[in-house]
BABA-492438 format. One record per residue: residue number from 1; x, y, z of N, C-alpha, C, O in turn. Coordinates in steps of 0.05 Angstrom, whole numbers, plus 5000, padded with zeros to 4 digits. Atoms other than C-alpha are relative to their C-alpha. Example, Ala and Ser with C-alpha at 12.3 -4.5 7.8 and 13.67 -1.06 7.14 Angstrom:
REC  seq  n.east  n.north  n.up  ca.east  ca.north  ca.up  c.east  c.north  c.up  o.east  o.north  o.up
REC    1    5018     4976  5000     5246      4910   5156    5018     5024  5000    5039     5024  5013
REC    2    4984     4976  4999     5273      4979   5143    4985     5022  5014    4995     5044  5018
END
This chain:
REC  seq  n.east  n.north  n.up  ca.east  ca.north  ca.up  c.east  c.north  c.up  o.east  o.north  o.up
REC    1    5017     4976  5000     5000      5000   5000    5018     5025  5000    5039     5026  5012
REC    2    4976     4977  5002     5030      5070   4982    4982     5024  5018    4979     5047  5010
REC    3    5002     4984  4984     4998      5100   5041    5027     5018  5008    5049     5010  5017
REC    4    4984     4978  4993     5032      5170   5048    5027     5008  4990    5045     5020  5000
REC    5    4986     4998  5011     5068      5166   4998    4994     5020  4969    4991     5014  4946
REC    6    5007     4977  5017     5056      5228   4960    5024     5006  4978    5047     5007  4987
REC    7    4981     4989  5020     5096      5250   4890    5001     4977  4978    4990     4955  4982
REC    8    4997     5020  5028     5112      5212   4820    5026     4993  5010    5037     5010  5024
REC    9    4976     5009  5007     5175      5172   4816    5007     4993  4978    5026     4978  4976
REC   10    5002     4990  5022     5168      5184   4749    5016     4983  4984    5030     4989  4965
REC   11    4987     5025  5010     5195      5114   4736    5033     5006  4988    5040     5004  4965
REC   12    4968     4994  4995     5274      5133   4748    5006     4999  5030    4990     5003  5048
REC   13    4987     5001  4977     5322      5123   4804    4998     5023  5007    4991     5042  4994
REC   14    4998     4969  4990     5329      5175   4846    5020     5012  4998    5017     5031  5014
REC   15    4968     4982  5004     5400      5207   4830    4978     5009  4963    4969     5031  4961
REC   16    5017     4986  5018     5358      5211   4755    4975     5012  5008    4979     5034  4999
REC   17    5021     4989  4996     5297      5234   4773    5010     5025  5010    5005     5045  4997
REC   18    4991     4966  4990     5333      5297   4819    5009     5012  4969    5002     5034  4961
REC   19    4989     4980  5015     5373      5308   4755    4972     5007  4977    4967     5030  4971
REC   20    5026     4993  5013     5305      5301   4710    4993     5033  5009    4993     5053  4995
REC   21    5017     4969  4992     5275      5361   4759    5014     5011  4996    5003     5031  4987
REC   22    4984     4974  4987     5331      5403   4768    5013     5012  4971    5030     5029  4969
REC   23    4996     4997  5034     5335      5403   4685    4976     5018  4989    4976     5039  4977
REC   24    5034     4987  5001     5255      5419   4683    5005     5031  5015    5001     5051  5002
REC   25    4997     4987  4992     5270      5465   4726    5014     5028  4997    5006     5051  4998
REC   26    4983     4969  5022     5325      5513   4698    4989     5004  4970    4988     5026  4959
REC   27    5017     4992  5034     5291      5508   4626    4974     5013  5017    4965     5029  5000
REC   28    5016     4987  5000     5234      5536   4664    5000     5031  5008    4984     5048  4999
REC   29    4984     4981  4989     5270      5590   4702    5007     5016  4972    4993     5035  4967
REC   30    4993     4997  5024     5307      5602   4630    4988     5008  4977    4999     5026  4964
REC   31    5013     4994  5019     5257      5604   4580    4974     5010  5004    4960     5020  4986
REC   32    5028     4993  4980     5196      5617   4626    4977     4982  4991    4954     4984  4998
REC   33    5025     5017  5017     5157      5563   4582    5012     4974  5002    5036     4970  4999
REC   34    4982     5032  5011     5168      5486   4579    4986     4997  4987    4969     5014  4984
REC   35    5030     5019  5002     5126      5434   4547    5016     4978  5007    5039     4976  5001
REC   36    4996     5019  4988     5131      5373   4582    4974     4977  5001    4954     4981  4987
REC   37    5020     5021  4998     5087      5309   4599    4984     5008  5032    4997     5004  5053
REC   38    5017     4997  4972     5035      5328   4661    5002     4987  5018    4985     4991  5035
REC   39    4995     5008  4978     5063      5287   4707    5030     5016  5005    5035     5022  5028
REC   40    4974     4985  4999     5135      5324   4694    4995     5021  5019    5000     5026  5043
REC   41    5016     4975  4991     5098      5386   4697    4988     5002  5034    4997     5021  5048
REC   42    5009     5005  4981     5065      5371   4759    5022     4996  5033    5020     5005  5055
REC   43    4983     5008  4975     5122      5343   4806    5020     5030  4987    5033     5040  5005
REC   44    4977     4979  5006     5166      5402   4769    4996     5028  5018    5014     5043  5027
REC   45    5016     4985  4996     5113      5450   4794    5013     5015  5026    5019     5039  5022
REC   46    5000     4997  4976     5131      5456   4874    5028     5009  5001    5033     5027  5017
REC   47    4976     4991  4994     5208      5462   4861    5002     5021  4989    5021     5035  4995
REC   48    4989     4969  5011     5205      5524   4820    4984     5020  5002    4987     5042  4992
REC   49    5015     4984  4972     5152      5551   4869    5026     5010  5019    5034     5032  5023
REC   50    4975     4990  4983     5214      5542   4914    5026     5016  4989    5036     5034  5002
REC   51    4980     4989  5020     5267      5561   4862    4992     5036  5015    5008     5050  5028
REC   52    5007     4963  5005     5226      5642   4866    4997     5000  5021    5004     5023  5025
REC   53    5004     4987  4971     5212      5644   4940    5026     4998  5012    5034     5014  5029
REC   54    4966     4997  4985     5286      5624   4955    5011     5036  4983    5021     5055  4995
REC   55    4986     4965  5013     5304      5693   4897    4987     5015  5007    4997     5036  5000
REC   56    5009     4974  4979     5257      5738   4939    5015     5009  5027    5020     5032  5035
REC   57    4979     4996  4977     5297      5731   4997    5022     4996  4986    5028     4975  4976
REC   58    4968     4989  5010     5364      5760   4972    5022     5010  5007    5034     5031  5002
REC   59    4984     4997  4989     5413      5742   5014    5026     4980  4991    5014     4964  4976
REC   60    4979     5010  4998     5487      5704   5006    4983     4977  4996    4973     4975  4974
REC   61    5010     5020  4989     5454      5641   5034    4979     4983  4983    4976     4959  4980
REC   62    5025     5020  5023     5391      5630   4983    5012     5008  4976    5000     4999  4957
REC   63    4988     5001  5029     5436      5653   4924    5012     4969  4999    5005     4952  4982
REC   64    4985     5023  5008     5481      5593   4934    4981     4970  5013    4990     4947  5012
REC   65    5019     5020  5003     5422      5550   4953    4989     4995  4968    4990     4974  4955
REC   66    5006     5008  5028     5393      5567   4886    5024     4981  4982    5023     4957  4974
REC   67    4976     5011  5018     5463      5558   4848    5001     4971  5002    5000     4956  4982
REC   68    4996     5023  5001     5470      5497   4884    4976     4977  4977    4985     4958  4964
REC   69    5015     5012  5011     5407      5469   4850    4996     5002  4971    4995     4983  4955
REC   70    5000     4991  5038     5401      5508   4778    5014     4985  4991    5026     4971  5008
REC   71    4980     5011  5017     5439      5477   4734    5032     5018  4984    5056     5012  4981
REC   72    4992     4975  5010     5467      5539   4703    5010     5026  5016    4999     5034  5037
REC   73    4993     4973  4985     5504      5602   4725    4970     5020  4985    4948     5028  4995
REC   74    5025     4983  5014     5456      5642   4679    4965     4998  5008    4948     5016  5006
REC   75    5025     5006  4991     5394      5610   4706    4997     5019  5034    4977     5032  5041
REC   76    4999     4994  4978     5411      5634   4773    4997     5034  5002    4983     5046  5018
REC   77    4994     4966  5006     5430      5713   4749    4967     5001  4986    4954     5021  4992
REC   78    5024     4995  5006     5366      5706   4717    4975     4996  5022    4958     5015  5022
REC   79    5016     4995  4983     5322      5688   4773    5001     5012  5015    4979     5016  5025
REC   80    4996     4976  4981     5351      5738   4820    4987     5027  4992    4971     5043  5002
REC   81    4995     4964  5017     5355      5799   4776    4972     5000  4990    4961     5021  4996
REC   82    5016     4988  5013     5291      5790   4736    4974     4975  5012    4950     4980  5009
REC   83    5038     5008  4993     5234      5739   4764    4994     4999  5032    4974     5001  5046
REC   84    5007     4991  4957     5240      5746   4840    4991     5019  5003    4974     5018  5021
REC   85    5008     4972  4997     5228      5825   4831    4973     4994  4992    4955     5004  5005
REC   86    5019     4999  5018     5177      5806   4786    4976     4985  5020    4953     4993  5017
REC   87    5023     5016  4981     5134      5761   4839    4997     5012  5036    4985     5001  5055
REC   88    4996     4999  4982     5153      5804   4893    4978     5001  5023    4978     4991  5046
REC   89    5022     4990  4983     5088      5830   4921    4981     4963  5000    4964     4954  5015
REC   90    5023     5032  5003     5054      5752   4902    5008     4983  5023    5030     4977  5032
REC   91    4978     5024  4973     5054      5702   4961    4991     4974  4992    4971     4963  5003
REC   92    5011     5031  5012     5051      5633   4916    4993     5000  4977    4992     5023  4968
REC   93    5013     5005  5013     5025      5607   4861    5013     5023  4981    5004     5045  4976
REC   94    4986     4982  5026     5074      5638   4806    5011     4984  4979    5030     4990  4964
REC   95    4992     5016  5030     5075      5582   4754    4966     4991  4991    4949     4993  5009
REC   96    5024     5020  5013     5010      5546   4713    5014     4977  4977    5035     4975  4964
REC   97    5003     5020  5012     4994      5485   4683    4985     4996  4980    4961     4991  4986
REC   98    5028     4997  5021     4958      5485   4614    4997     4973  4985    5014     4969  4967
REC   99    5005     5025  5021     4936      5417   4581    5001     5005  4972    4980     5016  4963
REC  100    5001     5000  5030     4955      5417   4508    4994     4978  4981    4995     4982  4957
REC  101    5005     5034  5014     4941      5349   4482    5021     4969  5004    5031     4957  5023
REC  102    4982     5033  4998     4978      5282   4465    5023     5007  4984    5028     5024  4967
REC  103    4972     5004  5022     5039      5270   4437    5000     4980  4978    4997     4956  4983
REC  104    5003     5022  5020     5041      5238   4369    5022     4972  4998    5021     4954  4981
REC  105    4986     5029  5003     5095      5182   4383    4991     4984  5028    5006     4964  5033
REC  106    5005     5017  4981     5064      5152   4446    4969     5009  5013    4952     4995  5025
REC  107    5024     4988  4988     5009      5187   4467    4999     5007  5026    4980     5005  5041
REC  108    5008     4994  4967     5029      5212   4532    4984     5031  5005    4980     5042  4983
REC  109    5024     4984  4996     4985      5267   4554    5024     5040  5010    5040     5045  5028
REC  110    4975     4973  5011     5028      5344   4540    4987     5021  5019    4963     5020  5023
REC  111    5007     4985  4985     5025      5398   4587    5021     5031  5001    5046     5029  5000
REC  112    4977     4989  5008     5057      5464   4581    5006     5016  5033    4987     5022  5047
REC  113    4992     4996  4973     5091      5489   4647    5011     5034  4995    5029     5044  4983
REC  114    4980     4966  5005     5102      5564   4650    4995     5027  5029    4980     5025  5048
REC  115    5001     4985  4974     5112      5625   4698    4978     5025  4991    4978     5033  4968
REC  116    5016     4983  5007     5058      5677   4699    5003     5021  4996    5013     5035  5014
REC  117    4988     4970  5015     5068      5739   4656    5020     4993  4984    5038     5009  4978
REC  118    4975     5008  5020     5112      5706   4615    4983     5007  4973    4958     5006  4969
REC  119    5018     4983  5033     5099      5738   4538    5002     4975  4985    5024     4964  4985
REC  120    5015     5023  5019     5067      5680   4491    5017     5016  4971    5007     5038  4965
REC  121    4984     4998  5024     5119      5689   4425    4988     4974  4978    4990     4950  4983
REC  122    5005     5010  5019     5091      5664   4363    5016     4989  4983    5035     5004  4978
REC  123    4980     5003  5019     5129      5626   4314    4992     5017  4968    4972     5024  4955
REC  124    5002     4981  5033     5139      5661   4247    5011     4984  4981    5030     4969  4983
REC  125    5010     5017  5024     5125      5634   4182    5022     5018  4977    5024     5042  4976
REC  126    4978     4987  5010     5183      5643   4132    4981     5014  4973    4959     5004  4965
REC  127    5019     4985  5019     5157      5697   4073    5001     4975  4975    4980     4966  4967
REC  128    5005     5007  5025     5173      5659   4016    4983     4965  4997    4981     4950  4978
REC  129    5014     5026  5009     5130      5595   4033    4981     5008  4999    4974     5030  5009
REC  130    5029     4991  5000     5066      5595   4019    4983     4974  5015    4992     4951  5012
REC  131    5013     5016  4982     5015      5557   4065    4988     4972  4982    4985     4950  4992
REC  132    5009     5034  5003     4989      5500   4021    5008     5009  4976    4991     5025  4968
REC  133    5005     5003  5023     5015      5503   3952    5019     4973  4996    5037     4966  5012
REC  134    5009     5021  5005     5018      5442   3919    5032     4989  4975    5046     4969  4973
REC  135    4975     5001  5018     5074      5464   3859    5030     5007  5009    5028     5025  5026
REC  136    4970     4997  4996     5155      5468   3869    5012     5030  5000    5013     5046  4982
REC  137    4987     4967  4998     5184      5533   3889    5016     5003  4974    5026     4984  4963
REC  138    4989     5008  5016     5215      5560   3834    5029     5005  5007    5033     5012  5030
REC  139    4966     5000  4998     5297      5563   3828    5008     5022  4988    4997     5033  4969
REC  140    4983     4968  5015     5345      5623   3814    5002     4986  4966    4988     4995  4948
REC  141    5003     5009  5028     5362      5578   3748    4971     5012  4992    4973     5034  4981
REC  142    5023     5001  5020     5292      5581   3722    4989     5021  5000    4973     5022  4982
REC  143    5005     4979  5003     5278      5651   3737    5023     5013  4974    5022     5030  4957
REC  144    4975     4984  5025     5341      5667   3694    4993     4989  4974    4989     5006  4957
REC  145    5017     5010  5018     5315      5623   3643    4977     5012  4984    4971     5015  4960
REC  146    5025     4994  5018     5254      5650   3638    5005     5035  4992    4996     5038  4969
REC  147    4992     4980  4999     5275      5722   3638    5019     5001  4972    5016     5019  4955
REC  148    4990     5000  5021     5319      5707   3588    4994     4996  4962    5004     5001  4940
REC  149    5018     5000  5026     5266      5689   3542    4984     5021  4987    4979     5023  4962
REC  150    5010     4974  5000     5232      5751   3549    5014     5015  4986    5009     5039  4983
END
């Protein structure tokens, strides 16, 4: 019986599984967005709750607590300097969980993990494709070609 036994073990040892989170964790810090699988998401959730309440208090002591855990020097200068200020007045609850679907090679169930106020960046669509066409782009050759016929 797994009375009281609260959290995923996210089917890894435990030396992998810490490094699993503490990976989830600076990419979330880092990019302020993951996408991950909803159970990731979920157990990732509480440590980078802790991650921003250790960079509100900004002393010696929770810098090299963070460091110790980030992965990254950069992850660390980044949660100090720009998302600790940023949650300062909030007490909690400074990441969400959004269900996005399945994944097409297994079907595990996709979730995207992000910090709140983080800016939603679109991907951009290169100019010279066009959305459904059907014929072959044409080539510098065959423009000179045809040009030349002219």
């Amino acid at each position: 019986m797994r009375h009281r036994n609260s959290g995923s073990k996210l089917g890894r040892q435990p030396a992998h599984r810490r490094a699993t989170l503490r990976n989830l964790v600076t990419n979330v810090i880092e990019h302020e967005r993951i996408k991950t699988t909803v159970t990731r998401a979920k157990a990732a959730r509480p440590l980078v709750e802790r991650m921003i309440t250790l960079g509100k208090r900004d002393t010696l002591a929770t810098r090299r607590r963070a460091a110790a855990f980030l992965m990254t020097p950069s992850a660390t200068q980044k949660l100090f300097a720009d998302i600790a200020p940023r949650f300062s007045d909030r007490a909690g609850g400074y990441t969400r969980i959004i269900h996005v679907g399945f994944r097409v090679g297994d079907g595990a169930n996709l979730a995207i993990l992000e910090l709140l106020g983080s800016k939603l960046r679109k991907k951009e669509r290169k100019k010279d494709q066009a959305p459904d066409s059907d014929q072959p782009r044409e080539t510098e050759e065959m423009k000179e070609a045809t040009s030349d016929k002219e």
